[in-house]
N, CA, C and O atoms as CSV, one atom per row, in Angstrom:
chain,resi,resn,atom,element,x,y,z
A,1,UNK,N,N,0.863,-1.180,0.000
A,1,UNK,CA,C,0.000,0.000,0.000
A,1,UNK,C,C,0.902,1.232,0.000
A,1,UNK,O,O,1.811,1.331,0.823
A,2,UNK,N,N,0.620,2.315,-1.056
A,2,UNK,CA,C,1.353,3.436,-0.893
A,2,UNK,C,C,-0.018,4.494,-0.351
A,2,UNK,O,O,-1.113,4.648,-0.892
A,3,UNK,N,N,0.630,5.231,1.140
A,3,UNK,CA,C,-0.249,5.803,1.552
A,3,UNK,C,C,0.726,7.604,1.047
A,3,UNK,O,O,1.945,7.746,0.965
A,4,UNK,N,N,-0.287,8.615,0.821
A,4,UNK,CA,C,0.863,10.216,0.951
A,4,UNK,C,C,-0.340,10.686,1.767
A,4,UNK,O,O,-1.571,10.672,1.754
A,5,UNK,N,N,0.914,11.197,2.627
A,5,UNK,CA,C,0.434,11.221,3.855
A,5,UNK,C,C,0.849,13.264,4.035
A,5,UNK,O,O,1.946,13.562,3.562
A,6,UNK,N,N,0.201,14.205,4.521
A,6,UNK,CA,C,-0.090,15.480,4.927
A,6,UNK,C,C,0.577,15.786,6.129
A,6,UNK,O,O,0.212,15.121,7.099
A,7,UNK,N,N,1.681,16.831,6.360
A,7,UNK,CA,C,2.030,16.931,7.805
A,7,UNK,C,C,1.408,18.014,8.122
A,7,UNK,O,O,0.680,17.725,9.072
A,8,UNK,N,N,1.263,19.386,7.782
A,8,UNK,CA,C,0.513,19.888,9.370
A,8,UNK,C,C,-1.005,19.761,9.491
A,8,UNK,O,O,-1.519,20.359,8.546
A,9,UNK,N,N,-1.819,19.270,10.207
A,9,UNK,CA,C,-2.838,19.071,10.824
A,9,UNK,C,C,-2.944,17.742,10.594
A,9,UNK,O,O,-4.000,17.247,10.990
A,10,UNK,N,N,-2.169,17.013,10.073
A,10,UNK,CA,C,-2.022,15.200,9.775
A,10,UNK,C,C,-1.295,14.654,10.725
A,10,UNK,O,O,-1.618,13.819,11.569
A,11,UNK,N,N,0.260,15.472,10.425
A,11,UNK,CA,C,1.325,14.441,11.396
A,11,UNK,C,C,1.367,15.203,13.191
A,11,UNK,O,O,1.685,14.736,14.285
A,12,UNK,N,N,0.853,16.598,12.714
A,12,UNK,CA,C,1.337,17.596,14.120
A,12,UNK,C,C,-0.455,18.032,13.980
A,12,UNK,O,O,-1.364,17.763,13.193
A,13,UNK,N,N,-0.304,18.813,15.184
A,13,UNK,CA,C,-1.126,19.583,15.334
A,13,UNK,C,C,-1.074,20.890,14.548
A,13,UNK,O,O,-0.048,21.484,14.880
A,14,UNK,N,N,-1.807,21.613,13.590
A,14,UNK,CA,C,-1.544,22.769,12.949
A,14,UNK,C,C,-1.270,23.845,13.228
A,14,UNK,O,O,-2.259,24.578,13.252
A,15,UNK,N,N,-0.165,24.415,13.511
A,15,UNK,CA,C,-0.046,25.767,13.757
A,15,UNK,C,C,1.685,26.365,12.949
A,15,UNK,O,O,2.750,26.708,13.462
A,16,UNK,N,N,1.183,26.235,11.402
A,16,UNK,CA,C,1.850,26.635,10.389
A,16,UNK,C,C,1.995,27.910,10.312
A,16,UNK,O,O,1.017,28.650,10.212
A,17,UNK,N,N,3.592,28.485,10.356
A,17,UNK,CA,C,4.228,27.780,9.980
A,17,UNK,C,C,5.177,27.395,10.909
A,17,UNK,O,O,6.201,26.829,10.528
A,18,UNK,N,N,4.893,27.720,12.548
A,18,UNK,CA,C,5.661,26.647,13.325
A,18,UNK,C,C,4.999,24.629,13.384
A,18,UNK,O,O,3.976,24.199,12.851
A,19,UNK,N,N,5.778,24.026,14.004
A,19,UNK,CA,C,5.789,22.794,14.325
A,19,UNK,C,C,4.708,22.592,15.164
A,19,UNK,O,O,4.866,23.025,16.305
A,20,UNK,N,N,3.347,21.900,14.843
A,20,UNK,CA,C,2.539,21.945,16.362
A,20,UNK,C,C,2.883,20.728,17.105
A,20,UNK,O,O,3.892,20.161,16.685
A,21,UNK,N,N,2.438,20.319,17.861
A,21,UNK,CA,C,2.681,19.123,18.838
A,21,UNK,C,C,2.181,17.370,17.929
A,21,UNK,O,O,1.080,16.929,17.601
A,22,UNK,N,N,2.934,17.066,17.857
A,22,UNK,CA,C,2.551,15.613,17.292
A,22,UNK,C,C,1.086,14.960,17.765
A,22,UNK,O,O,0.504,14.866,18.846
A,23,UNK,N,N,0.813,14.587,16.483
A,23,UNK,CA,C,-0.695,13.658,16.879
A,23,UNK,C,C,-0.347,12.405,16.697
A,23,UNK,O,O,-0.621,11.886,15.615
A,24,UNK,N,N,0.469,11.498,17.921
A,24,UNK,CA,C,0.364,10.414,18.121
A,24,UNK,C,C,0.213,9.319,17.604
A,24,UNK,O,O,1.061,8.492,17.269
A,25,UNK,N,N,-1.566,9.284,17.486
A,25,UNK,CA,C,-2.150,8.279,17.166
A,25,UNK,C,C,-1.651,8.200,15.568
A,25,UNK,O,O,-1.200,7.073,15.363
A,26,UNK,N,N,-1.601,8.879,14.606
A,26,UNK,CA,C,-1.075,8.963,13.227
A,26,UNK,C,C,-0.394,8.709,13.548
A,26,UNK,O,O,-0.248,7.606,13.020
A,27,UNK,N,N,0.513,8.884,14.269
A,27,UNK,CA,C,2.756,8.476,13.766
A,27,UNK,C,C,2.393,6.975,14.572
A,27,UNK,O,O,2.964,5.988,14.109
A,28,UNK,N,N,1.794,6.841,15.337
A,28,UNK,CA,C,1.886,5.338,15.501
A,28,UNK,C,C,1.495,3.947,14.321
A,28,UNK,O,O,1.970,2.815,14.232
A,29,UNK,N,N,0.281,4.759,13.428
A,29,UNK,CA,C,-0.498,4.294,12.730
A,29,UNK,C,C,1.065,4.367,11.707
A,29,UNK,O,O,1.534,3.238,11.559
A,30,UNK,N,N,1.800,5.363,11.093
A,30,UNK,CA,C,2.481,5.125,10.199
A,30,UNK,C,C,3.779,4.411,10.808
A,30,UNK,O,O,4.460,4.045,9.850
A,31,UNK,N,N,4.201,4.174,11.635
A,31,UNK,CA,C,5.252,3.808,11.896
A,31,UNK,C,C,4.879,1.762,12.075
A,31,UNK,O,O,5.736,0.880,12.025
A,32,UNK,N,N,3.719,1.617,12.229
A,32,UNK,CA,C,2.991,0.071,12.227
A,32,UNK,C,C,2.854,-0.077,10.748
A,32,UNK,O,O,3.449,-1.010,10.208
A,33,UNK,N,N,2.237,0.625,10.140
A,33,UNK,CA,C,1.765,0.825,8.501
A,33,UNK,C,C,3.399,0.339,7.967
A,33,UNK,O,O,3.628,-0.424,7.029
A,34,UNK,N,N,4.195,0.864,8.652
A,34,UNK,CA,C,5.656,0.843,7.845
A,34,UNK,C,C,6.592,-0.533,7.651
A,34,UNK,O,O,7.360,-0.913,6.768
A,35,UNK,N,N,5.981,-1.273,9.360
A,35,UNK,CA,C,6.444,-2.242,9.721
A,35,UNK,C,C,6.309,-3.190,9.042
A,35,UNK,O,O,7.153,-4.078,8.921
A,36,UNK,N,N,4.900,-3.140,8.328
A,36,UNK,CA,C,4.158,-4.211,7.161
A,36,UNK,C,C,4.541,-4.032,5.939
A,36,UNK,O,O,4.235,-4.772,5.004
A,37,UNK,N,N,5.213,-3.069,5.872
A,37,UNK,CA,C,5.532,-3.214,4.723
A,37,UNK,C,C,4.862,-1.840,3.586
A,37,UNK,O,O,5.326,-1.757,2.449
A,38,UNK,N,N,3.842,-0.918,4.032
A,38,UNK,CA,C,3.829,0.295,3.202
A,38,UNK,C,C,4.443,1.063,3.295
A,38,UNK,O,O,5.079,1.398,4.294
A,39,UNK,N,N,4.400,1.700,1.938
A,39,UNK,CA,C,5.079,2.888,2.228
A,39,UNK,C,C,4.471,4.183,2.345
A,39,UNK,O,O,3.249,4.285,2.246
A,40,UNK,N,N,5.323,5.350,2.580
A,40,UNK,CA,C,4.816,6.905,2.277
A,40,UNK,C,C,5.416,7.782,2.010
A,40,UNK,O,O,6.564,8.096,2.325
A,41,UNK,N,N,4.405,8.440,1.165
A,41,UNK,CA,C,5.163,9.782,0.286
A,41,UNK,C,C,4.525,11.314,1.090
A,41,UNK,O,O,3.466,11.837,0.744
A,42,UNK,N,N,5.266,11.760,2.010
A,42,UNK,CA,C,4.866,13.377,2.469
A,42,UNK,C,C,4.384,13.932,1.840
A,42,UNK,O,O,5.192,14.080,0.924
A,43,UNK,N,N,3.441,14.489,1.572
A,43,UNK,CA,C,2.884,15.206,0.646
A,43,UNK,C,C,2.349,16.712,0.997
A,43,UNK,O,O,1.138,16.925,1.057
A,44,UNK,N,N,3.079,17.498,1.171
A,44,UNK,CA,C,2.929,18.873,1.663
A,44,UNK,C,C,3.042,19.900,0.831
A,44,UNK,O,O,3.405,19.885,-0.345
A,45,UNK,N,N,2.613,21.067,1.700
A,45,UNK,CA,C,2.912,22.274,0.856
A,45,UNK,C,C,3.875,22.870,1.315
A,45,UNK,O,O,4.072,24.016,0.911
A,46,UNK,N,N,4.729,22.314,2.250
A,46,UNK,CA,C,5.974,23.280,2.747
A,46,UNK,C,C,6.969,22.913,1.941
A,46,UNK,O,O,6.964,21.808,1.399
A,47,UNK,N,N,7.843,23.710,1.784
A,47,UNK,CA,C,8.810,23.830,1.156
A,47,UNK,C,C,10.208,24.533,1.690
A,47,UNK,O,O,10.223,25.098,2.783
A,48,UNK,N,N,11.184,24.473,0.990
A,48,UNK,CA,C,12.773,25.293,1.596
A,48,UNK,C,C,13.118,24.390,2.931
A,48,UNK,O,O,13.418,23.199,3.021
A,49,UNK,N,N,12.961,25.406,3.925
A,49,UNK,CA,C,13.706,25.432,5.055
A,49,UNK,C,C,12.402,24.789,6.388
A,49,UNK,O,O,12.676,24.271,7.470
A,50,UNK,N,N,10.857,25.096,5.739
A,50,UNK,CA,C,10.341,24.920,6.163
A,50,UNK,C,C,10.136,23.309,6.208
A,50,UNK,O,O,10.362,22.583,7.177
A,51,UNK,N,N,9.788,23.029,5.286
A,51,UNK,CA,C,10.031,21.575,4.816
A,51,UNK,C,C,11.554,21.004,5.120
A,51,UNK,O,O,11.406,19.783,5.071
A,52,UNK,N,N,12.044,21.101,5.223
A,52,UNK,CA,C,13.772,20.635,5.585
A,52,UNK,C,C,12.980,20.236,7.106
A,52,UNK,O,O,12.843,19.050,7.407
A,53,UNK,N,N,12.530,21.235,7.931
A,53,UNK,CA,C,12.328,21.308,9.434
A,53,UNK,C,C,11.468,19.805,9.851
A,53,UNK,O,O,11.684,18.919,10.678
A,54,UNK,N,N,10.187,20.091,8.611
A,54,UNK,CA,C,8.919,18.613,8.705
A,54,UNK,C,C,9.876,17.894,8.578
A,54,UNK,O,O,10.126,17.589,9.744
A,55,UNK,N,N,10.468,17.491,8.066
A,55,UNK,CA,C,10.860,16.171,7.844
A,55,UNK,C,C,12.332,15.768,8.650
A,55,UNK,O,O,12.839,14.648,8.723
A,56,UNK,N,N,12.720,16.742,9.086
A,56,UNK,CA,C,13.708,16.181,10.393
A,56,UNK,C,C,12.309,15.854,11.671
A,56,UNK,O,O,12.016,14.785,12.206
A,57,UNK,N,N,11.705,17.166,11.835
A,57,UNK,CA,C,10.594,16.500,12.955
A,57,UNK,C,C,10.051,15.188,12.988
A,57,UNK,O,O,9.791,14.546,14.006
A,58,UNK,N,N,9.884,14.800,11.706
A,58,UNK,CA,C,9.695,13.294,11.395
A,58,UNK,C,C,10.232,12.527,11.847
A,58,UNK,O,O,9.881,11.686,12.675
A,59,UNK,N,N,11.612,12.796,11.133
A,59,UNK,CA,C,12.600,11.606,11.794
A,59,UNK,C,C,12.945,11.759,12.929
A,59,UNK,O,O,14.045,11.207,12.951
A,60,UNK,N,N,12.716,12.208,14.078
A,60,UNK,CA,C,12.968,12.900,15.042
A,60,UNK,C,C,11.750,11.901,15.571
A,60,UNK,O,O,12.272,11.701,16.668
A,61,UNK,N,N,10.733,11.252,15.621
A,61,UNK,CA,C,8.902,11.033,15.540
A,61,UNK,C,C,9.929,9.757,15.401
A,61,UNK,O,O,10.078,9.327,16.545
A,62,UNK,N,N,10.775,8.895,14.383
A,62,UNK,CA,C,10.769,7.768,13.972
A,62,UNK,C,C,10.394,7.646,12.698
A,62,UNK,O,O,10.860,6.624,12.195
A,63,UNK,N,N,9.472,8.538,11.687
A,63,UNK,CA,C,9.379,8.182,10.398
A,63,UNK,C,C,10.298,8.893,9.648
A,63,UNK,O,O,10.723,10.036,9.814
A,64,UNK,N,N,10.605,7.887,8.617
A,64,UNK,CA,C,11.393,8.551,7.422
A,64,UNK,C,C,10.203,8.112,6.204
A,64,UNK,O,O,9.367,7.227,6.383
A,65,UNK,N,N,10.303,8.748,5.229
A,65,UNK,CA,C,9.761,8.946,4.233
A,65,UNK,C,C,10.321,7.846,2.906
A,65,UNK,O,O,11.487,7.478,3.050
A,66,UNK,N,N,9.645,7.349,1.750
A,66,UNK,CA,C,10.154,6.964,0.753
A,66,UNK,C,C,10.095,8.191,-0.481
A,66,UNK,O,O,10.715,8.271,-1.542
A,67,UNK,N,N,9.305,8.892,0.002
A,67,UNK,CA,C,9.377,10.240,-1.137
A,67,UNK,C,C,9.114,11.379,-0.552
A,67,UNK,O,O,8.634,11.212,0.569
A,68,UNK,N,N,9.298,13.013,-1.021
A,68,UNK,CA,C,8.697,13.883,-0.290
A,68,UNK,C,C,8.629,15.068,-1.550
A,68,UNK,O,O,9.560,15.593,-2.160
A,69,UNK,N,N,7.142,15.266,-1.681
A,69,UNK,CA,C,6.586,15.778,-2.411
A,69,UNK,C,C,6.579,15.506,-3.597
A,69,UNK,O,O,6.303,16.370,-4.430
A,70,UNK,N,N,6.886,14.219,-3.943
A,70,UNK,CA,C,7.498,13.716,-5.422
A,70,UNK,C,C,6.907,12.219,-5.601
A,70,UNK,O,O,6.727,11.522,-4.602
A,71,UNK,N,N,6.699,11.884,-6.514
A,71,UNK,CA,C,6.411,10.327,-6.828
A,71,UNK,C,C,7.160,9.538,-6.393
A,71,UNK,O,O,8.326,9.856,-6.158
A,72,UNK,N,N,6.490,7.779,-6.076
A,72,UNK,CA,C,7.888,6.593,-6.043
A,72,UNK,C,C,8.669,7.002,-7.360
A,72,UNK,O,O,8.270,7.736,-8.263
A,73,UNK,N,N,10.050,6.251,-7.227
A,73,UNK,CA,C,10.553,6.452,-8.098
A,73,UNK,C,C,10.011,5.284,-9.250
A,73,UNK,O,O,9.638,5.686,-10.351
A,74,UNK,N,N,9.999,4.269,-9.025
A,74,UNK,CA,C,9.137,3.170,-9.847
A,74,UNK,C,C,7.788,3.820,-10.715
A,74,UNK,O,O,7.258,3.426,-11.755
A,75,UNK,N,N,7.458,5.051,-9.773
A,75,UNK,CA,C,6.075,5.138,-10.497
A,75,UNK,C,C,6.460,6.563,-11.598
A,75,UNK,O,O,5.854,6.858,-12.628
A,76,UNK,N,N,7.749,7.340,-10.936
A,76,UNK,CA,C,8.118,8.091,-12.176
A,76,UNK,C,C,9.015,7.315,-13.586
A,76,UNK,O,O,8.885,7.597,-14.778
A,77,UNK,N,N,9.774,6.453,-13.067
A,77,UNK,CA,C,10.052,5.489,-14.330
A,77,UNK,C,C,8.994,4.583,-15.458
A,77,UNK,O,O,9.082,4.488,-16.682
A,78,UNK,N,N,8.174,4.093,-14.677
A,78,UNK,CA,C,6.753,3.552,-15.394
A,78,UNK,C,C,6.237,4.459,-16.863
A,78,UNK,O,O,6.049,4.180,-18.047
A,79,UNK,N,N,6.126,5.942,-15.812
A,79,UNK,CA,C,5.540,6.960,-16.759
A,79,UNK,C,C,6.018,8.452,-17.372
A,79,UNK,O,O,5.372,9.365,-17.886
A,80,UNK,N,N,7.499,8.270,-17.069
A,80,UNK,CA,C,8.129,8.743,-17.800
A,80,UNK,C,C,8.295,10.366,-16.760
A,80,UNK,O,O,9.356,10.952,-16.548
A,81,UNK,N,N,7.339,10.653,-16.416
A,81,UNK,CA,C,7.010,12.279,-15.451
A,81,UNK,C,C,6.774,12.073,-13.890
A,81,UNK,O,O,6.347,11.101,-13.267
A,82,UNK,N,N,7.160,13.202,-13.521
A,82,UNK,CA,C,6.759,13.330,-11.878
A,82,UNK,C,C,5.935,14.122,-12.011
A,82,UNK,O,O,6.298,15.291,-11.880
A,83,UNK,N,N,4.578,13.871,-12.305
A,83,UNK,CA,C,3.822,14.747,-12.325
A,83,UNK,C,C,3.122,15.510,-10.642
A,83,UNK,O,O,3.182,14.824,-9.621
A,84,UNK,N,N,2.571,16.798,-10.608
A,84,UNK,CA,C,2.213,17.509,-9.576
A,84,UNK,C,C,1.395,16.890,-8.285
A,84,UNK,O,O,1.519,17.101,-7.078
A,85,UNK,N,N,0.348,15.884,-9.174
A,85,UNK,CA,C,-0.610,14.481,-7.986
A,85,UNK,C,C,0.365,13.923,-7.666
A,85,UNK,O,O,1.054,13.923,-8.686
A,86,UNK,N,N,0.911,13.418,-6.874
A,86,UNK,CA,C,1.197,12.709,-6.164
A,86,UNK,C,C,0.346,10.938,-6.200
A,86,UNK,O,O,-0.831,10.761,-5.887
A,87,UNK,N,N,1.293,9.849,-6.650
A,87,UNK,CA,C,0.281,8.525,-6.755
A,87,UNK,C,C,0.525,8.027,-5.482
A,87,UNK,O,O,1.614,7.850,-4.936
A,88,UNK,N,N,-0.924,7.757,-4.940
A,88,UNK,CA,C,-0.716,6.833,-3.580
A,88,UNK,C,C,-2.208,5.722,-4.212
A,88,UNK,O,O,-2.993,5.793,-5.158
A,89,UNK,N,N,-1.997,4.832,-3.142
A,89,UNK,CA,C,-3.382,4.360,-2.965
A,89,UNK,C,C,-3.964,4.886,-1.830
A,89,UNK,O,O,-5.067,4.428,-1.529
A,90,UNK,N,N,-3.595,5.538,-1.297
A,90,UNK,CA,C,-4.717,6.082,0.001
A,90,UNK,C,C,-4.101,7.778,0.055
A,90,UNK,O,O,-3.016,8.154,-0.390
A,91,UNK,N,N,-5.046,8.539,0.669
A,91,UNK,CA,C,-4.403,9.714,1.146
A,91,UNK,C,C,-4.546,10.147,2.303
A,91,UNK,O,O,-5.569,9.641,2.764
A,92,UNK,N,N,-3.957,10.972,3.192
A,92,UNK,CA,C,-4.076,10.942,4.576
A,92,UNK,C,C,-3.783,12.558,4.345
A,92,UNK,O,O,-2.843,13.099,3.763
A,93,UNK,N,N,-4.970,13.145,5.037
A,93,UNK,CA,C,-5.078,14.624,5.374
A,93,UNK,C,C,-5.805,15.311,6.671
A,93,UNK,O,O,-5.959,14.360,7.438
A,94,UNK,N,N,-6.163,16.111,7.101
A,94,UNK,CA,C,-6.720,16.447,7.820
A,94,UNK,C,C,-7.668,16.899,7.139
A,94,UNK,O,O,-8.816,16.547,7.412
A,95,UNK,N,N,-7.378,17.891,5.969
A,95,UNK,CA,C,-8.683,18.484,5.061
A,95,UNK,C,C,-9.735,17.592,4.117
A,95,UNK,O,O,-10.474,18.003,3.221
A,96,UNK,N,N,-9.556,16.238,4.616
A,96,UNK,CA,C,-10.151,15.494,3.234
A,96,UNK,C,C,-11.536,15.235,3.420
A,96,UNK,O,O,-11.988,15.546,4.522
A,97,UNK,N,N,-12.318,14.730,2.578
A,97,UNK,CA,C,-13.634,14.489,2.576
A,97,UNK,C,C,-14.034,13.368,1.946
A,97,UNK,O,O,-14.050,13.266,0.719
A,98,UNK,N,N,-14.449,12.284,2.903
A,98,UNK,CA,C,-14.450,11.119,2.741
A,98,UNK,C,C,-15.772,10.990,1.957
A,98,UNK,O,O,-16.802,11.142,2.614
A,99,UNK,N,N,-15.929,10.605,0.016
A,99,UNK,CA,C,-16.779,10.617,-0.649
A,99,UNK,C,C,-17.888,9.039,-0.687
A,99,UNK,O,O,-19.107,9.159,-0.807
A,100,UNK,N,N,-17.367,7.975,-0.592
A,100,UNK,CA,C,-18.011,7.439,-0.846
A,100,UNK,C,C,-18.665,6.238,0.114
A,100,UNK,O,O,-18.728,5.033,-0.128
A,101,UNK,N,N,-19.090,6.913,1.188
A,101,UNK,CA,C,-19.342,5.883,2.320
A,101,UNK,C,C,-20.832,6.724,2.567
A,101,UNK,O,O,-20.907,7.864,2.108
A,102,UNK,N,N,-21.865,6.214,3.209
A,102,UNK,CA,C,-23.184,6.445,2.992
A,102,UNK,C,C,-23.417,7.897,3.893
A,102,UNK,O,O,-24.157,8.834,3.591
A,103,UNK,N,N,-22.309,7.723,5.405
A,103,UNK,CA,C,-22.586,8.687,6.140
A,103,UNK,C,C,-21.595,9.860,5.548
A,103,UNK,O,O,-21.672,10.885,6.226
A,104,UNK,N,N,-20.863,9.930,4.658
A,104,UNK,CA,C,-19.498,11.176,4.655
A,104,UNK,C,C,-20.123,12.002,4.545
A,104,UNK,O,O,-21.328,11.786,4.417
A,105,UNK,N,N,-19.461,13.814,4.537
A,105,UNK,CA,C,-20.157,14.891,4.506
A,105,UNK,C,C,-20.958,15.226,3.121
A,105,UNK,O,O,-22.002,15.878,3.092
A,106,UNK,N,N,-20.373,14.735,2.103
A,106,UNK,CA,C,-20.959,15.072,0.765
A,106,UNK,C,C,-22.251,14.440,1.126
A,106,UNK,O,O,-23.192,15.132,1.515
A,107,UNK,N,N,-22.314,13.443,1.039
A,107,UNK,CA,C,-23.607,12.704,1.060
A,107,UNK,C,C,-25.014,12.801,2.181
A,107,UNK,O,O,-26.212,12.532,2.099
A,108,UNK,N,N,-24.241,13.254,3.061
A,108,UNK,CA,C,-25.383,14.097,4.053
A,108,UNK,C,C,-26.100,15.758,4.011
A,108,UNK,O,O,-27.134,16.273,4.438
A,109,UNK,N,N,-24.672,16.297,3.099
A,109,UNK,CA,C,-25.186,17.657,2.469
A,109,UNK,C,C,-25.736,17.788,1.308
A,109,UNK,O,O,-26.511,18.692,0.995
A,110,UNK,N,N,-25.362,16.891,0.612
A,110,UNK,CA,C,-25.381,17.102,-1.082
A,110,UNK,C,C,-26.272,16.220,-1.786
A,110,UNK,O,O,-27.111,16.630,-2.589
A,111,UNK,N,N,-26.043,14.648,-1.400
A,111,UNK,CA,C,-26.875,13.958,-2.145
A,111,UNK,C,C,-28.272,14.027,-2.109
A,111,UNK,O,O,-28.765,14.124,-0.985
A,112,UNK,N,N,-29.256,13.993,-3.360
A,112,UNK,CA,C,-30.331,13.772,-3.301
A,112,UNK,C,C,-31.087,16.029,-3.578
A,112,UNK,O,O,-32.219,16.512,-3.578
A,113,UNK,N,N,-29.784,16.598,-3.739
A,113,UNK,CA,C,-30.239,18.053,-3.271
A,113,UNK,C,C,-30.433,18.342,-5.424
A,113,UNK,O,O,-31.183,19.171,-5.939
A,114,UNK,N,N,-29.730,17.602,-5.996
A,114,UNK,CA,C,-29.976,18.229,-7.327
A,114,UNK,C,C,-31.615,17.886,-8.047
A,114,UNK,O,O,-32.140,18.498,-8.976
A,115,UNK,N,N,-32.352,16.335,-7.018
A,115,UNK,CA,C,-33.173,15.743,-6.974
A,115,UNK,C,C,-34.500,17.135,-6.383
A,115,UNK,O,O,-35.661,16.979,-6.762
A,116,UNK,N,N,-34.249,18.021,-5.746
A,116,UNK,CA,C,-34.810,18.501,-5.036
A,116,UNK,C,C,-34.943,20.070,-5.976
A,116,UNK,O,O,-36.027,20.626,-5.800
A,117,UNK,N,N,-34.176,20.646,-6.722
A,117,UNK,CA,C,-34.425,21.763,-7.357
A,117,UNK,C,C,-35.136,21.340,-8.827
A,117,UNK,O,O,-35.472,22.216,-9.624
């Protein structure tokens, strides 16, 4: 499983663009996730010096990364580009919106509303 995984409000608590306090339960989840055998690609918007910082905090946490902000390399050889998406099979964010399960937010706000105008 390739998970890309979000650090601030994912790996820390958010308070960009300092370091917030680690959320635990995630770095435990990736550091078990790792043990089995997936991997992960950081997938952030920090960059420079800021990003230099995430990812020592990381390793600092116990995770190291197989990519950061960039494709596997297998999956940029396959297809020739590193394109801007990022390929995972899963994504891990704080901002995400889980689409296709009966209770997620889309489907309690949205579905059934185009039915209705």
């Amino acid at each position: 499983m390739i998970y890309a995984i979000d650090f601030d409000g994912t790996l820390c608590i958010d308070e960009y663009p300092a370091i917030g306090a680690p959320r635990l339960g995630v770095i435990d989840f990736v550091k078990a996730a790792q043990r089995g055998g997936d991997r992960f690609i950081l997938w952030t918007c920090r960059n420079g010096a800021e990003l230099s910082a995430a990812v020592e905090w990381c390793a600092a946490q116990g995770i190291t990364f197989d990519a950061v902000n960039e494709n596997l390399p297998e999956n940029i050889a396959q297809y020739g580009v590193d394109c801007r998406k990022v390929y995972a099979d899963r994504y891990i964010d704080d901002r995400n919106i889980v689409i296709d399960l009966p209770e997620s937010w889309i489907t309690r706000n949205y579905v059934g509303l185009e039915a209705a105008t």
